[in-house]
C-alpha positions, -999 to +999 in steps of 0.1 A: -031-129+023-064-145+023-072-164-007-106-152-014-099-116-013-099-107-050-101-069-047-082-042-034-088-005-032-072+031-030-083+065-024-063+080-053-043+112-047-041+143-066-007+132-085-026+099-093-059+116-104-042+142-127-021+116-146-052+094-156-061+076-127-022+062-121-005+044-093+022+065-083+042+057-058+059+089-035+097+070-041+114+056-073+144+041-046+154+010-063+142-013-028+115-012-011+137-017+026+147+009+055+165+009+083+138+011+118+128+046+126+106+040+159+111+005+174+081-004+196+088-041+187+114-067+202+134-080+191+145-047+174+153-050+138+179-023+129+188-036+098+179-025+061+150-046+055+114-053+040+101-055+077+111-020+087+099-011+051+061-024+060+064-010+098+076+024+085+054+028+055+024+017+077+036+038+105+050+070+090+022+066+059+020+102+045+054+116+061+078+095+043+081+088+007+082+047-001+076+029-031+052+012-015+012+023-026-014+016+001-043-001-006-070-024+012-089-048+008-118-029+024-145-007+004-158+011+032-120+025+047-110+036+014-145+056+009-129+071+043-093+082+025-115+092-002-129+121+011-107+148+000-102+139-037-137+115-040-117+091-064-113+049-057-091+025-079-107-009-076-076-034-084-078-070-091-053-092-069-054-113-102-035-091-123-013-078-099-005-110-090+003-117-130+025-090-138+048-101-102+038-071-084+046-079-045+018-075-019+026-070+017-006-076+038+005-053+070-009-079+095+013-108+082+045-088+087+036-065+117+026-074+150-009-066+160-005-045+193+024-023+167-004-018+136-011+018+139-045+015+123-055-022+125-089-010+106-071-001+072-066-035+065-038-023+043-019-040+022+012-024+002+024-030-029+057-028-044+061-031-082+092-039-098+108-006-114+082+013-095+057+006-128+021-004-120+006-014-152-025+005-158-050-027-164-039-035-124-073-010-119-105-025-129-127+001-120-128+037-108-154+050-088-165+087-075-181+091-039 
């Protein structure tokens, strides 16, 4: 991921809006792998792996539960996922950096003709234990 980018933002669901303004991820698996689901990629990848995790997650986004929480590192697209619920978590790259929280920027893993929206500029995170401390979010704005 870029170096400069030192924000990242989420519409924030109902779940995450009723307890306090939370990341909350869908899962508590213990990985964040999977096995491929829809292979429009070659070579195929059929094992259990971080890879099919990011395709899948970015793929299949609200129809599968993951560990992973979606983010970007655009304003503007999460105003757009904001709609519904009018709530964005600001996060600092910084602290989620500090407390070893992985970030998977979608374009570094997936192939640009197989990114179902190449305009989310998403990037999923995976804390350990499935815990994302609460200072991660710097701000919260309404819309």
């Amino acid at each position: 991921m870029k170096n400069e980018i030192e924000k990242l933002y989420r519409a924030l669901n109902r779940n995450e809006i009723e307890k306090g303004n939370r990341l909350i991820p869908k899962s508590f698996a213990y990985d964040f792998k999977d096995n491929a689901r829809f292979a429009l990629k070659f070579p195929i990848n059929l094992t259990n792996s971080i890879e099919n995790a990011i395709d899948n997650h970015q793929r299949f986004g609200g129809d599968i539960e993951t560990i992973g929480i979606s983010t970007t590192i655009e304003l503007d697209v999460a105003k757009g996922y904001a709609k519904k619920n009018k709530i964005i978590a600001i996060m600092s790259i910084e602290k989620i950096r500090s407390y070893g929280i992985k970030l998977y920027n979608v374009e570094d893993w997936i192939p640009s003709n197989n990114i179902i929206k190449p305009k989310d500029k998403e990037v999923i995170l995976v804390a350990e234990n499935n815990l994302f401390p609460e200072d991660i979010i710097i701000e919260i704005i309404e819309i």
